[in-house]
C-alpha positions, 0 to 999 in steps of 0.5 A: 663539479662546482668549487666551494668558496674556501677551494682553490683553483686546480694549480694549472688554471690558478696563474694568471700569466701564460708560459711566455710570461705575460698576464692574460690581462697584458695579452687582451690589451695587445689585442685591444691595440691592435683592434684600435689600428683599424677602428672607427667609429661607427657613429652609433647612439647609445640606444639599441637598435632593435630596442631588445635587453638580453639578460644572460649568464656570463658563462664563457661558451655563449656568444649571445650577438652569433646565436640571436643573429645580433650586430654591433648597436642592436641590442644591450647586453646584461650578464651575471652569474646565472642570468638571474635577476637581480636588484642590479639587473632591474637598474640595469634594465630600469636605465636600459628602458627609461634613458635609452628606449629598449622596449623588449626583454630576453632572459637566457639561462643555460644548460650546465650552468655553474648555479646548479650545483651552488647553495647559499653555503657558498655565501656561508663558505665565504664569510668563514673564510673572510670574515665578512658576509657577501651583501649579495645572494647566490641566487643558486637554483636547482631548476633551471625552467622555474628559474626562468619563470621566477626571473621572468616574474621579477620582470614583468613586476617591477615597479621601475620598468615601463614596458613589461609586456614582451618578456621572454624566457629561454634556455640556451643548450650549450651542446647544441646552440638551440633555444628553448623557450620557457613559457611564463607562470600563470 
């Protein structure tokens, strides 16, 4: 069930420190020291490997490198609410193509996602509460195959992208780990 912009979070989820008394955030940098202990540097280059930018929603229950059988460099990864894309999804592919060489574009969207159940009111719900309207849209769907399509088109018809030929579209199930590929608008 999607939360209004005006809701808050259930009480249990509104904290950001756990019982020991420390911040998630304080927790995640533990974690990032330990990994720095055994890191080094894998000499890689900025530019992908497979030449692939996978464009996906940011929901928590995807890991996209274990579900496309991706490895470190292989790939650039680019994730929002949605999967959408956007006016900030095309400069990120724009510069993902023309300053390091990706050629392919993967579009995922998800079962269960978070942006069915939302509407432009959730804008609206903000700017009530705030008083200042988002400059950006929801961009909330009721379909996810059309969203796909309508995504796949804003790819394949942006003027900044050099190579938009070999876009694809797909919905990943979240119960079952499978893609499902959406086949393009005619």
């Amino acid at each position: 069930m999607p939360i209004p912009a005006s809701q808050p979070l259930p009480p249990s989820a509104d904290s950001a420190v756990d019982r020991t008394g420390e911040s998630v955030i304080d927790r995640l940098v533990e974690a990032n020291q330990r990994y720095a202990a055994d890191f080094t540097d894998p000499g890689m280059d900025a530019r992908p490997v497979r030449k692939v930018a996978v464009v996906s929603c940011m929901d928590a229950r995807i890991d996209l490198h274990a579900a496309l059988g991706l490895e470190l460099g292989d790939c650039h990864t680019i994730r929002n609410a949605g999967g959408v894309v956007t006016d900030d999804i095309i400069r990120s592919l724009t510069i993902s193509q023309r300053a390091l060489g990706t050629r392919s574009v993967v579009l995922i969207h998800h079962t269960g996602c978070g942006l069915l159940g939302l509407t432009e009111d959730f804008r609206h719900d903000l700017a009530a509460e705030v008083g200042q309207r988002p400059t950006w849209a929801v961009e909330a769907f009721k379909d996810l195959d059309e969203d796909v399509r309508q995504s796949m088109q804003r790819v394949r018809t942006s003027p900044f992208l050099l190579h938009t030929d070999d876009v694809r579209g797909f919905v990943f199930d979240v119960k079952t780990g499978l893609l499902r590929e959406i086949e393009p608008k005619v």
